[in-house]
C-alpha positions as CSV (number, residue, x, y, z in Angstrom):
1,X,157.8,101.6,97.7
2,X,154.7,102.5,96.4
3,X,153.5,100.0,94.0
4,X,152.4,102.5,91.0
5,X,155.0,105.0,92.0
6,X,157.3,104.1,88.6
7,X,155.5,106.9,86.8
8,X,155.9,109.6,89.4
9,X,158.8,112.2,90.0
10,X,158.0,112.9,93.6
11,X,156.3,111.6,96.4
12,X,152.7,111.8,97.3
13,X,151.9,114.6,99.7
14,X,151.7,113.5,103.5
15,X,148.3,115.1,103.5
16,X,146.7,113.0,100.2
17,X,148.1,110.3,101.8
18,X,145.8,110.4,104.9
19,X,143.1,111.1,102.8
20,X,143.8,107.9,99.8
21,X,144.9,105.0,102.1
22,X,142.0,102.9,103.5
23,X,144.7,100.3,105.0
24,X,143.2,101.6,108.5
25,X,139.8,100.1,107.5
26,X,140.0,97.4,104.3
27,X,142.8,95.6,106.5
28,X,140.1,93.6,108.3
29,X,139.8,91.7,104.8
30,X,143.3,90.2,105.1
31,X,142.2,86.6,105.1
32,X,140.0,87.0,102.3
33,X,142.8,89.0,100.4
34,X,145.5,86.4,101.2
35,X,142.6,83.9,100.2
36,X,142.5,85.1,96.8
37,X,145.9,85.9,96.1
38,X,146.7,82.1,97.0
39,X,144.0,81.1,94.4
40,X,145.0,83.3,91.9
41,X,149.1,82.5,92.2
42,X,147.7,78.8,91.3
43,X,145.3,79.5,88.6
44,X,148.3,81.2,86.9
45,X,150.6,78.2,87.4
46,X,147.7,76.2,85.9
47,X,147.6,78.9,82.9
48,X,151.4,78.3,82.6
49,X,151.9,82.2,83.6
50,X,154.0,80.8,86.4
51,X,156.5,78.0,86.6
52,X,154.6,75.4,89.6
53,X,157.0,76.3,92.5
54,X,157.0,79.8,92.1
55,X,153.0,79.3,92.5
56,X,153.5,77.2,95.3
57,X,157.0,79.4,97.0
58,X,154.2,82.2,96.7
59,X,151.4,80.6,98.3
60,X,153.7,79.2,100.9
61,X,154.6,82.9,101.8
62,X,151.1,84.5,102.0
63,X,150.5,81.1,104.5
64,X,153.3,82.7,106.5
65,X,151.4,86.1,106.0
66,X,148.1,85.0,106.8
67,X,149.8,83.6,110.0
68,X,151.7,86.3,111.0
69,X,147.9,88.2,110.8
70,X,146.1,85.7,112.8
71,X,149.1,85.8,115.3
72,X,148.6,89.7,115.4
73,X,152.3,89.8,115.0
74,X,152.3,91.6,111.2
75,X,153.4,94.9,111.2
76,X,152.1,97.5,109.1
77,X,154.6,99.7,107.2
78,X,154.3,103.4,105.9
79,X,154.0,102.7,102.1
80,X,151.1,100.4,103.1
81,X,148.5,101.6,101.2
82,X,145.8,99.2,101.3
83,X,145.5,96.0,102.4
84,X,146.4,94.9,99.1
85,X,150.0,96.9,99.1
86,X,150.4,95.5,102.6
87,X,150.2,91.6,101.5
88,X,152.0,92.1,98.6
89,X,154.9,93.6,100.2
90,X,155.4,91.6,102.7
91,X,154.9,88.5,100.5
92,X,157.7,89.9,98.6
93,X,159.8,90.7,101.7
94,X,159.2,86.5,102.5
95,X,160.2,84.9,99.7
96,X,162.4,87.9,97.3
97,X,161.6,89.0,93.9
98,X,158.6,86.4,92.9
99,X,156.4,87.3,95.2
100,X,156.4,90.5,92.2
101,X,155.0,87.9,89.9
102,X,151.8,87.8,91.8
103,X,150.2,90.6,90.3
104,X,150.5,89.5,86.8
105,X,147.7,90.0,84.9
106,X,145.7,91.5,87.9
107,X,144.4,94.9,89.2
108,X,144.0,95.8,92.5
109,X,140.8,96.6,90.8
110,X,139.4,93.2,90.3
111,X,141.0,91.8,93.6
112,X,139.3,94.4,96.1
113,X,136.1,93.6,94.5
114,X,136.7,90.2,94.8
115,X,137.7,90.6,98.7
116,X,134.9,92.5,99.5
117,X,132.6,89.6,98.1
118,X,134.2,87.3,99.9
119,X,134.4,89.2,103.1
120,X,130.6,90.1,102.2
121,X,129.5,86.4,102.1
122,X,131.1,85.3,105.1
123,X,129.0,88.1,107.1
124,X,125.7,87.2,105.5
125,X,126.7,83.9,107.4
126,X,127.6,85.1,110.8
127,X,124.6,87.6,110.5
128,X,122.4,84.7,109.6
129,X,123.1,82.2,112.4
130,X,122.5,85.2,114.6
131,X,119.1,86.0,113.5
132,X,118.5,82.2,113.6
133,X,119.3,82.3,117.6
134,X,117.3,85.2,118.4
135,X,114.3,83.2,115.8
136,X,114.9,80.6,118.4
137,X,114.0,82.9,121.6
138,X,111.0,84.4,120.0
139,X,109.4,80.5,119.4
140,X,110.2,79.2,122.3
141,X,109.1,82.3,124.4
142,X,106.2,82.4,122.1
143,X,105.3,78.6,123.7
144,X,105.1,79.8,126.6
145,X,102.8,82.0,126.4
146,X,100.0,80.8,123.8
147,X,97.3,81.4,126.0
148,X,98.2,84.6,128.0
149,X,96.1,87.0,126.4
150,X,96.9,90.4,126.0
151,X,95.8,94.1,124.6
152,X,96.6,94.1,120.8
153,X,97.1,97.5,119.5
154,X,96.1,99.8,116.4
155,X,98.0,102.9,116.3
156,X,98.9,102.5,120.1
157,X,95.3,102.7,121.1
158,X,93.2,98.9,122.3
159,X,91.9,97.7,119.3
160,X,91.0,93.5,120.1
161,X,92.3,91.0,122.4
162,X,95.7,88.9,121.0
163,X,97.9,86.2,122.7
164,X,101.5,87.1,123.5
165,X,102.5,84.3,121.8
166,X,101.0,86.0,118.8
167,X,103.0,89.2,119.3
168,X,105.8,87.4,119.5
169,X,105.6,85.3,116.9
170,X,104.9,88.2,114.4
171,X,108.5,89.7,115.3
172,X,109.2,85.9,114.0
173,X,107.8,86.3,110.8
174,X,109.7,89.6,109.9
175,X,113.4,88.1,110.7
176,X,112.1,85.1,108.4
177,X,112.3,87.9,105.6
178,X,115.1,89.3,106.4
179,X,117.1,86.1,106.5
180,X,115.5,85.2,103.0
181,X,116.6,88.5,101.6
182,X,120.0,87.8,102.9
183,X,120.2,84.2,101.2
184,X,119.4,86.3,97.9
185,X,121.8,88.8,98.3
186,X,124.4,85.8,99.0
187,X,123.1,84.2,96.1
188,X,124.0,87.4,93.7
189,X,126.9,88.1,96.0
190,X,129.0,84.6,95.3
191,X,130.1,86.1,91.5
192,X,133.7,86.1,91.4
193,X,135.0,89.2,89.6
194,X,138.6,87.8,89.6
195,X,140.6,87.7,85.9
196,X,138.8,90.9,85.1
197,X,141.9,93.1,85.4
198,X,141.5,97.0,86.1
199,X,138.7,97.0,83.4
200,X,139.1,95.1,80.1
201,X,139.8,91.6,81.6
202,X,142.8,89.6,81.9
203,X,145.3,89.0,78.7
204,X,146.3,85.4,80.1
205,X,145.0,81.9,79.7
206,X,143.0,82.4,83.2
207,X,140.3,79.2,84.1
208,X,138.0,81.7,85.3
209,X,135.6,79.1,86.2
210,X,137.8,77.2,88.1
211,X,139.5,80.1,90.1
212,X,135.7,81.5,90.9
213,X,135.0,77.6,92.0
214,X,138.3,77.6,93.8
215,X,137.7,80.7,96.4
216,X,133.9,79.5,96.7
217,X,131.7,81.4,94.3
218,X,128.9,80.3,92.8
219,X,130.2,81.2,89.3
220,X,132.2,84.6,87.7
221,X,131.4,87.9,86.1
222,X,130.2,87.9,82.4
223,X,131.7,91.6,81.8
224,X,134.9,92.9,83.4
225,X,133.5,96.5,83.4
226,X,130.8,95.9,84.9
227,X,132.5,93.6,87.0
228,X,135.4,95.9,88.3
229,X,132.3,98.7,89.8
230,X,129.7,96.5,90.7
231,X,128.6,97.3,93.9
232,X,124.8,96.2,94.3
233,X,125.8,93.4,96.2
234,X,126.8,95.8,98.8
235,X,124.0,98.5,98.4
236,X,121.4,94.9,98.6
237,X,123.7,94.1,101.9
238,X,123.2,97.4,103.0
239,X,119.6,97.5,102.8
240,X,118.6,93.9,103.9
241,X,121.2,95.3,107.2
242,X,119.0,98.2,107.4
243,X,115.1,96.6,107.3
244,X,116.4,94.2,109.5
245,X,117.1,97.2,112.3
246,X,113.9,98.9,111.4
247,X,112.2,95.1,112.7
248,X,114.6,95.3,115.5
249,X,113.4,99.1,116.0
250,X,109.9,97.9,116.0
251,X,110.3,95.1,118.8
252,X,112.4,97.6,120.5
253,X,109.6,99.9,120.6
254,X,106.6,97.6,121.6
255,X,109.2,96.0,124.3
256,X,109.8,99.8,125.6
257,X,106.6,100.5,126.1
258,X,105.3,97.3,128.0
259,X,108.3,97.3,130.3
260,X,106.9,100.9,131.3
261,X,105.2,100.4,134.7
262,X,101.9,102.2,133.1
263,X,101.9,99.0,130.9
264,X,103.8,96.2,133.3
265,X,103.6,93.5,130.6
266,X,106.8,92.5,130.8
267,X,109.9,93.0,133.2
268,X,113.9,92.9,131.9
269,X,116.0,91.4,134.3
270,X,118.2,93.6,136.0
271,X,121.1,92.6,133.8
272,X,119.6,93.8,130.7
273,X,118.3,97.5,132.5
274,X,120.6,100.0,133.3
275,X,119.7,102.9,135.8
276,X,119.5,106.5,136.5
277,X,122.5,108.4,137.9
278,X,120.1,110.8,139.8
279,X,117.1,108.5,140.5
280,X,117.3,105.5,142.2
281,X,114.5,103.8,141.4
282,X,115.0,103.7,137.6
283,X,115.2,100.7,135.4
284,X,115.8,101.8,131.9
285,X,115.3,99.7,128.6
286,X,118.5,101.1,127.5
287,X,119.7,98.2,125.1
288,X,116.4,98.4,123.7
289,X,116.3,102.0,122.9
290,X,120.0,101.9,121.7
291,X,118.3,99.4,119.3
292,X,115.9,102.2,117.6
293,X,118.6,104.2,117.4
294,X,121.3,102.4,115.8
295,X,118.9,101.8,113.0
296,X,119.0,105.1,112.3
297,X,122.8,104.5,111.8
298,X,122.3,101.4,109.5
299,X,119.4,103.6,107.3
300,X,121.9,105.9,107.2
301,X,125.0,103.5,105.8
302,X,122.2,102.7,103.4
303,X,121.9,106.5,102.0
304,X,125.6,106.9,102.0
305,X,126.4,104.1,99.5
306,X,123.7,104.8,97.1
307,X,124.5,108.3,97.1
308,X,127.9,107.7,96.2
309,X,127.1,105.4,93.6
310,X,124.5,107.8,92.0
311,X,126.8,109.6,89.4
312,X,129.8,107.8,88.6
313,X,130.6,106.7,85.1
314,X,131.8,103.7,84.2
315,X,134.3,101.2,86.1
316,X,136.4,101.7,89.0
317,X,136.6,104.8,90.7
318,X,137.8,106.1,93.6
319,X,134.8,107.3,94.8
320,X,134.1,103.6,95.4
321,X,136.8,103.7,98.3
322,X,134.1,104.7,99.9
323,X,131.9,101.7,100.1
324,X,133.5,99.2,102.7
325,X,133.3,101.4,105.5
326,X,129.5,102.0,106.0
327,X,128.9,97.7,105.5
328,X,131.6,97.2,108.2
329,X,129.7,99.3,110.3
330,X,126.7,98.4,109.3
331,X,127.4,94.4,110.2
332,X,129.5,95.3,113.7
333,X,126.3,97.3,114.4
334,X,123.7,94.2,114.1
335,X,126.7,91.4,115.4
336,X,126.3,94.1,118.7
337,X,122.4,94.1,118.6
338,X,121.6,90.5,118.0
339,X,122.8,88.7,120.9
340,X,121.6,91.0,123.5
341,X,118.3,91.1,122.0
342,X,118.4,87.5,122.1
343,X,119.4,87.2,125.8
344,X,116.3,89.9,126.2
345,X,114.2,87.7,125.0
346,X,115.0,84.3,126.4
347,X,115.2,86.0,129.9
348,X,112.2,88.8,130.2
349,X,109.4,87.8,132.1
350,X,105.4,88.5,131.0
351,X,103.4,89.7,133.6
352,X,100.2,87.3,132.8
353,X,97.7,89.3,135.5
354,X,98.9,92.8,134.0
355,X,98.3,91.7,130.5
356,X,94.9,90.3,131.5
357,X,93.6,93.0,133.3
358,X,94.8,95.6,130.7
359,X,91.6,94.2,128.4
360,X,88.8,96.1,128.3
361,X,85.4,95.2,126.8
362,X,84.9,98.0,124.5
363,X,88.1,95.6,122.5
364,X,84.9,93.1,121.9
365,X,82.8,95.7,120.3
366,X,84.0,93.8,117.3
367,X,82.9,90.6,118.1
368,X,79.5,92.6,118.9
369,X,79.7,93.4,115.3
370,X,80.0,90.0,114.3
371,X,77.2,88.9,116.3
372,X,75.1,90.6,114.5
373,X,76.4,89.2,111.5
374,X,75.7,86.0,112.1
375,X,72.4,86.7,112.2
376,X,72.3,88.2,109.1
377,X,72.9,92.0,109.3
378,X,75.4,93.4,107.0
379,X,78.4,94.8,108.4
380,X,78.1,97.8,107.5
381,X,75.1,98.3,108.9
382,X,76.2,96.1,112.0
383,X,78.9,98.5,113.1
384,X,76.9,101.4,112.5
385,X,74.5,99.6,115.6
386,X,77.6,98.5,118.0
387,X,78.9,102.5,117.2
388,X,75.5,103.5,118.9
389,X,76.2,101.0,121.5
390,X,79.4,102.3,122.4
391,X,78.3,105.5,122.8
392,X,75.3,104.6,124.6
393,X,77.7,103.0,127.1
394,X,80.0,105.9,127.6
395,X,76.9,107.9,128.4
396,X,75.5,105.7,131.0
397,X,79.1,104.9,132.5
398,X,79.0,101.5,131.9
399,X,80.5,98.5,130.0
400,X,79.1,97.4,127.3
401,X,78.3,93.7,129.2
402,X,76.3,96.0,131.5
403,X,73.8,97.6,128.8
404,X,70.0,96.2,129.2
405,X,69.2,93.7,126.9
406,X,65.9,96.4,126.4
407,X,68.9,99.3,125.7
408,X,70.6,96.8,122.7
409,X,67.1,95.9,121.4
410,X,66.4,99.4,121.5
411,X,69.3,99.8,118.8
412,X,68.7,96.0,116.6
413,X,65.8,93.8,117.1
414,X,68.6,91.1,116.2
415,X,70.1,91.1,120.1
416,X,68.6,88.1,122.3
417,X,69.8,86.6,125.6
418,X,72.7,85.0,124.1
419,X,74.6,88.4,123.1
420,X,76.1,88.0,126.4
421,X,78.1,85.0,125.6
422,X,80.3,88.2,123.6
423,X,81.7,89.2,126.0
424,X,84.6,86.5,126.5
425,X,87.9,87.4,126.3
426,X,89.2,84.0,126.0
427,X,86.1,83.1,123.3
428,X,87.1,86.3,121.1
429,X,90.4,85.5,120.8
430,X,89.7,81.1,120.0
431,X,87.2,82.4,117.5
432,X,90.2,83.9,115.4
433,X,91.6,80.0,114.2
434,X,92.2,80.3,110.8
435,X,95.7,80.5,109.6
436,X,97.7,83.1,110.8
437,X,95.0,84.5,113.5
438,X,96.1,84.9,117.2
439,X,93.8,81.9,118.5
440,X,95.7,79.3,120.4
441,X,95.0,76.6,118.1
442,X,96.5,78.9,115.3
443,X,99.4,79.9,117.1
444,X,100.3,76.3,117.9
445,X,100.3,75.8,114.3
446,X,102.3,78.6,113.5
447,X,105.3,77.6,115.7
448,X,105.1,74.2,114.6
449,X,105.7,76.2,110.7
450,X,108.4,78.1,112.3
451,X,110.4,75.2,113.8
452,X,109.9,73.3,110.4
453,X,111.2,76.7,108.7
454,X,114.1,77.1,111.2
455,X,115.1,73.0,110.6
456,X,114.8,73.3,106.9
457,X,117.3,76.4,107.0
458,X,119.7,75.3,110.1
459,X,122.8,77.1,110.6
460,X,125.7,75.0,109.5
C-alpha cells in the first residue's frame, strides 16, 4: 500500500509511476535511511512519543532490515516507492503494526534530506582518502625526480627550464584545494535536518540536539523550511566534484602530451595503455583521456542541479527528486578516476635524456634578461636588448651561446666574458630558490610542506 494513498479513489497510473519513484536510484542510501530511522524511533521513546520497547522492537526490526540489505537478500516490492516506503514496509512486515508508529511526527521530507547528508558525508570521506593516495604518488614520484630538468611550458610553447618534480608537485598543490574545499562542504554538510517535519517542524518533545549528535552531525537546522529544500550542500558537493576533474583534466592533458613519442617524457606501462584495433603499434593514453572527458560529465552534474534549483519556491518540491542522481554519478565517476590515476602515477616512467635534450637555449633568454639586470639595466629596457638578441640569432642560424661577444656588445655595452656562464641549464633552474620556485633546494622544501600537510590531515 502506498503510504499517502488514504486520500485517493484510484490508483496511480502505471505510467506516473515510472516517472515518480526514484527507489531504482535513492535505494543506495538504505544504510543511512535505516540509520536514521533507528535514531529517530529512540529520540521519540526518549520524548515519551513511544513506550521504550516499541522503540527498541522497531529498531530491532530495521537491524533485521539493514541485514537483510547487506546480505543482498531484501526484496523490493511494487508499492515501493522510494527507499523510504521500502524500509518502512518491510519494517512493518517484521515486527506488525508498530513499525506504523515510526513515522510519527516525521516527513519523508525531513528524512530524505537527512539521508542524503549522511550519505553525502560519508562520500566526502571515501573521496578524500582517495585523493590523499594519489597526493601520495605525486610526492613521492616528485622525489624522484628533483633534479631531472625538463621544458616548462607557456601556452604549450618552451617558455624556461623546470624540474619534473616541480610539475609534479603543482598537480599536488591543486588536490590540496580540492580536499580543503571538501572538508568545508563536510563542515556545512553535518547539519541534521531531522525533527523538521514536511515543512513547519515537528509537534513533539523532539531532543533535536541529541538526535543530530546521535546520527553524527555536527549540530541541526535553525529553520525547518529552509531545512526541508536545502540543497547547497549538494550543489557545493557538486562543484568541489567538478574542479577536482577539471585538475584531473589538466594532468590528464600535460600526461597526454609527454607520453606522445614527439615529446617522450614519460612512458605508461603497458597496463595502463590500451591499443589500436587497426594499428599495431599503438599505445594509447586512454584512461587519461577518459579522464578529460568525464569532467565534462561532472561539469555537467554541476549545471543540472543548479538549474533545477533556480526557480523553485519555497520548501520541498518534487523537482528536488532530481538532485541525488547527478552527485551519485558524480562521486562513482571520480571513485573510477582516482585509483587509476594513482596507479599511473606510481608506475609511469620519466625519460630523463628526453626531457633534457628537449631544452633549448632560447628558454634562457630570460636569464639573459636578468643578466643584464644585475648590472643595472632596467628590465624593460633589458628585454628590449635580449629581443634583438634573439632575433639576431635566428638570422645568423645560431644559438644564442654561439653569438660573438662583439655581436651582444654590439646590442649593450653591459655584456662581458662572463655572459656565458647564462647559458646553464642546471644554474637557471637553482637560481629559482625562493619559495615555491622550481630549484631543487625549493622543491625539497616543498615536499617536506606536503608530507607535513598530508600528516596533519591523515586519512582515518
Amino acid at each position: 500500500m502506498v503510504l499517502w494513498s488514504g486520500r485517493f479513489s484510484e490508483p496511480t497510473d502505471a505510467d506516473l509511476k515510472k516517472l515518480n519513484d526514484s527507489i531504482d536510484f535513492d535505494k543506495r542510501m538504505y544504510a543511512q535511511d535505516i540509520a536514521g530511522s533507528i535514531a529517530y524511533a529512540l529520540a521519540l521513546a526518549s520524548a515519551g512519543v513511544l513506550p521504550g520497547s516499541e522503540a527498541e522492537t522497531i529498531a530491532e526490526g530495521l537491524e533485521d532490515v539493514l541485514r537483510e540489505f547487506e546480505r543482498g537478500t531484501f526484496e523490493l516490492q511494487y508499492d515501493d516507492e522510494d527507499i523510504h516506503t521500502a524500509v518502512e514496509r518491510r519494517l512493518t512486515e517484521l515486527v506488525g503494526p508498530v513499525g506504523g508508529k515510526l513515522h510519527t511526527g516525521r516527513s519523508r521530507n525531513d528524512q530524505v534530506a537527512t539521508d542524503f547528508r549522511l550519505w553525502t558525508m560519508n562520500a566526502i570521506d571515501e573521496v578524500d582518502e582517495l585523493l590523499d593516495g594519489l597526493q601520495t604518488a605525486l610526492v613521492e614520484k616528485a622525489a624522484e625526480h628533483v633534479h631531472t630538468l625538463m621544458p616548462g611550458y607557456t601556452h604549450m610553447q618552451p617558455a624556461q627550464p623546470i624540474t619534473a618534480a616541480h610539475w609534479l608537485m603543482s598537480f599536488f598543490w591543486m588536490l590540496t584545494r580540492d580536499r580543503e574545499r571538501l572538508a568545508d562542504t563536510r563542515r556545512r554538510t553535518s547539519v541534521s535536518p531531522l525533527g523538521s517535519g514536511a515543512l513547519a517542524g515537528t509537534p513533539f518533545e523532539i531532543d533535536r540536539e541529541a538526535l543530530a549528535e546521535a546520527l553524527g552531525f555536527a549540530s541541526h537546522s535553525q529553520n525547518s523550511l529552509d531545512a526541508v529544500s536545502d540543497r547547497d550542500f549538494a550543489v557545493e558537493m557538486l562543484f568541489a566534484l567538478a574542479l577536482m576533474g577539471t585538475h584531473l583534466s589538466r594532468f590528464a592533458e600535460d600526461t597526454v602530451f609527454y607520453c606522445n613519442p614527439a615529446f617522450g617524457f614519460i612512458r605508461l606501462e603497458d597496463r595502463y595503455s590500451t591499443g589500436s584495433s587497426l594499428m599495431p603499434q599503438k599505445r594509447n593514453p586512454d584512461p587519461l583521456e577518459t579522464t578529460r572527458g568525464k569532467a565534462g560529465r561532472l561539469i555537467g552534474n554541476l549545471v543540472s542541479l543548479l538549474t533545477t534549483l533556480k526557480g523553485l519556491p519555497s520548501t520541498y518540491n518534487k523537482d528536488m527528486q532530481e538532485d541525488k542522481e547527478p552527485l551519485f554519478e558524480s562521486v562513482d565517476t571520480v571513485k573510477l578516476l582516482l585509483p587509476v590515476l594513482t596507479a599511473i602515477v606510481s608506475t609511469f616512467n620519466i625519460n630523463v635524456e628526453k626531457t633534457r635534450s628537449a631544452l633549448s637555449e632560447d628558454m634562457l633568454a630570460t636569464d639573459l634578461a636578468d643578466y643584464l639586470v644585475r648590472k643595472g639595466l632596467p628590465f624593460r629596457q633589458a628585454h628590449h636588448v635580449v629581443g634583438a638578441a634573439v632575433s639576431a640569432s635566428d638570422k645568423q642560424g645560431v644559438t644564442l651561446s654561439q653569438l660573438s661577444l662583439e655581436t651582444l656588445r654590439g646590442l649593450s655595452d653591459l655584456f662581458e666574458s662572463d655572459v656565458a656562464a647564462v647559458f646553464d641549464f642546471e644554474q637557471s633552474v637553482a637560481r629559482r630558490k625562493a619559495d615555491g620556485g622550481t630549484a631543487p633546494e625549493a622543491v625539497t622544501a616543498q615536499i617536506v610542506a606536503a608530507r607535513n600537510w598530508l600528516s596533519k590531515h591523515e586519512v582515518n
